[in-house]
N, C-alpha and C positions, 0 to 999 in steps of 0.2 A: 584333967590332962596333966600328965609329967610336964613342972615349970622345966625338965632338961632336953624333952625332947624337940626335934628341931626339924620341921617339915619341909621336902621337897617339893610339896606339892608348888605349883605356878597358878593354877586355873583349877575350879570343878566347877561342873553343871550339876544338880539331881531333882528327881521326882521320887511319887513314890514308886514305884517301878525298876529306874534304874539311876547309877553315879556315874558320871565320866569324870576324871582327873586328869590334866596334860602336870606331867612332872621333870625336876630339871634333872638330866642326866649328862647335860653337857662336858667336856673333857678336854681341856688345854693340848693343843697340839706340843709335840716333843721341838726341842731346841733346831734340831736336826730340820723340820720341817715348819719354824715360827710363822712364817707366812700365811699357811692356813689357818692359824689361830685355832681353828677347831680340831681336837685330833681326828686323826681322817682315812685311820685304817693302818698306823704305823706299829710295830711292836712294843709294846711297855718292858718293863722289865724283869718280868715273869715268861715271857713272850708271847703272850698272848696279843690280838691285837686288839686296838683302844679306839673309839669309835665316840664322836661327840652327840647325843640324841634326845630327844623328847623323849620323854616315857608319855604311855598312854596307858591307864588303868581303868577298868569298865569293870561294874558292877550289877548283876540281875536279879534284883529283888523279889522278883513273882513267884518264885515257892519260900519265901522267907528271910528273913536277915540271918545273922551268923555264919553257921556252915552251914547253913540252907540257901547261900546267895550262891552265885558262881560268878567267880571272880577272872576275866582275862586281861591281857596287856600286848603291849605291840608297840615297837616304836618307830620313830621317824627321824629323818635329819632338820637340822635347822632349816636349813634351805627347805626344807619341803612343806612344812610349817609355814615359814613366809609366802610361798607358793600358792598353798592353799587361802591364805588368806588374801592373797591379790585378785584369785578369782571371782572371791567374792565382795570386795571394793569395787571393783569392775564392772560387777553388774554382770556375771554370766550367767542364764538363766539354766544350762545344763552343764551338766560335771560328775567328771569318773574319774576317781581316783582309787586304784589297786596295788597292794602290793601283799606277795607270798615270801615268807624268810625260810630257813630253815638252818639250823645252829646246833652245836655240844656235838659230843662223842654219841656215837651210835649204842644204844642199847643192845643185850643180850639177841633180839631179832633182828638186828641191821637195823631198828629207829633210828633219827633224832629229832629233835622239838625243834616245831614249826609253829609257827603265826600265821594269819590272815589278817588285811584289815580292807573295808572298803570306804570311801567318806566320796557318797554320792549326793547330787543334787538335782530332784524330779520335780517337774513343775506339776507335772500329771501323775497318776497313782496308774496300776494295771488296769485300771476301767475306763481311764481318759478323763477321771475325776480330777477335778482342782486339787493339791496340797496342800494346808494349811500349815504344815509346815515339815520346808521343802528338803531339808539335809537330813539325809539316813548316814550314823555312822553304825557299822558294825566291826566287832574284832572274834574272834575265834582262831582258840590256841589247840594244839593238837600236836600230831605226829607224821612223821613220813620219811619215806627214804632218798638220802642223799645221794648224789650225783657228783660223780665230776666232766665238768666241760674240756673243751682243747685247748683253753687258755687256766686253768687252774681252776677253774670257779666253783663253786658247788651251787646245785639247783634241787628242788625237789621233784622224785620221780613222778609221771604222770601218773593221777590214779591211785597214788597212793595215801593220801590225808587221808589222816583219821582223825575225824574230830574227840574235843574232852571238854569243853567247856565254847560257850558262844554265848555273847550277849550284844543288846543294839539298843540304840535311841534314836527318834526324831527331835530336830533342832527347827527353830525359826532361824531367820538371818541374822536378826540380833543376837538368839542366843549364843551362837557358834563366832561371830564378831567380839560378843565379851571374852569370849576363851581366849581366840585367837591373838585378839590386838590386845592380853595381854602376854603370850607366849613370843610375840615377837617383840612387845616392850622391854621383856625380860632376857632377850635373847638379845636385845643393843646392849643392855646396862651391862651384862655378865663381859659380852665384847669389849668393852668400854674400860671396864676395869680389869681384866685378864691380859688383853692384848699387852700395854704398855711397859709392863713388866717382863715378858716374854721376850718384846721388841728389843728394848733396852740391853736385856740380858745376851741374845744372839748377836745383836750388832758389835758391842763390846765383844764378844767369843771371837767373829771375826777381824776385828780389828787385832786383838792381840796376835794370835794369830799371822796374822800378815807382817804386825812389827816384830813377831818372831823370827818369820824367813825373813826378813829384810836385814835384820840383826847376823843372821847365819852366814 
């Protein structure tokens, strides 16, 4: 391995089958908004907007490693991450967690790239069989067409996913507990050290600020 390369990864599980990696994509929220700490959908200064998130990289090894795996990704918010993992300190024995994206400029046929992810929890299988173990996570990336809502939003059209790539794992409660409790160990520390600076920074902005008009 490159001594210069420098890994995002937070967490992986793998077998021989498949990898999942939770990665850190987290993202300082803007001065303008310090309070959130995480950025939260504000404009950068490209203008694009900046969004603080968990990556999620899946890997499906059963027709081969290299470019015989198929590779997808999806992400999540902080918040949703801790979410998920209180369900399962809790002790919920069933859990549905879904969500559909859909992102980038439309291709030549009206596309844009979409995701799916689902991170379910079945105690029982389609037969009424016990689970050995009980978390299904699946991602599947693909395409489809974009939408706009009456409030600005975009959604993807009904019907219209096209899959390109899907892969999935079964997890135990432990295993999905290691991921987890360390995605949100990691998600205090990054807090812990990001915020203060931020803080610091905006509070002084507004104070000067103020002893400006007061001065005027």
């Amino acid at each position: 391995m490159n001594e210069d390369y420098i890994s995002n990864q937070i967490a992986v599980y793998k077998n021989s089958k498949t990898l999942i990696e939770f990665q850190d994509k987290l993202k300082i929220a803007s001065i303008g908004c310090y309070a959130h700490i995480h950025a939260d959908g504000e404009p950068g200064a490209d203008g694009r907007r900046r969004h603080s998130l968990i990556g999620i990289l899946m890997k499906d090894y059963s027709n081969g490693t290299g470019e015989q795996a198929v590779t997808v990704t999806a992400n999540i918010s902080p918040e949703e991450a801790k979410f998920i993992l209180s369900r399962l300190t809790a002790g919920f024995r069933e859990f549905n967690y879904q969500q559909d994206k859909i992102f980038g400029e439309k291709d030549s046929e009206g596309y844009s790239k979409a995701s799916k992810i689902r991170i379910i929890r079945a105690v029982k299988d389609a037969r009424g069989n016990a689970r050995k173990l009980p978390w299904y996570i699946e991602i599947e990336n693909g395409k489809g067409i974009p939408q706009k809502n009456s409030t600005g939003g975009t959604y993807m059209k009904a019907n219209s996913f096209v899959s390109e790539g899907r892969a999935y794992t079964n997890l135990s409660d432990l295993d999905l507990f290691r991921l987890l409790s360390r995605v949100s160990s990691y998600i205090e520390s990054w807090e812990k050290a990001a915020a203060p600076p931020l803080i610091k920074l905006a509070k002084n902005t507004m104070e000067s600020r103020r002893a400006g008009k007061t001065a005027a």
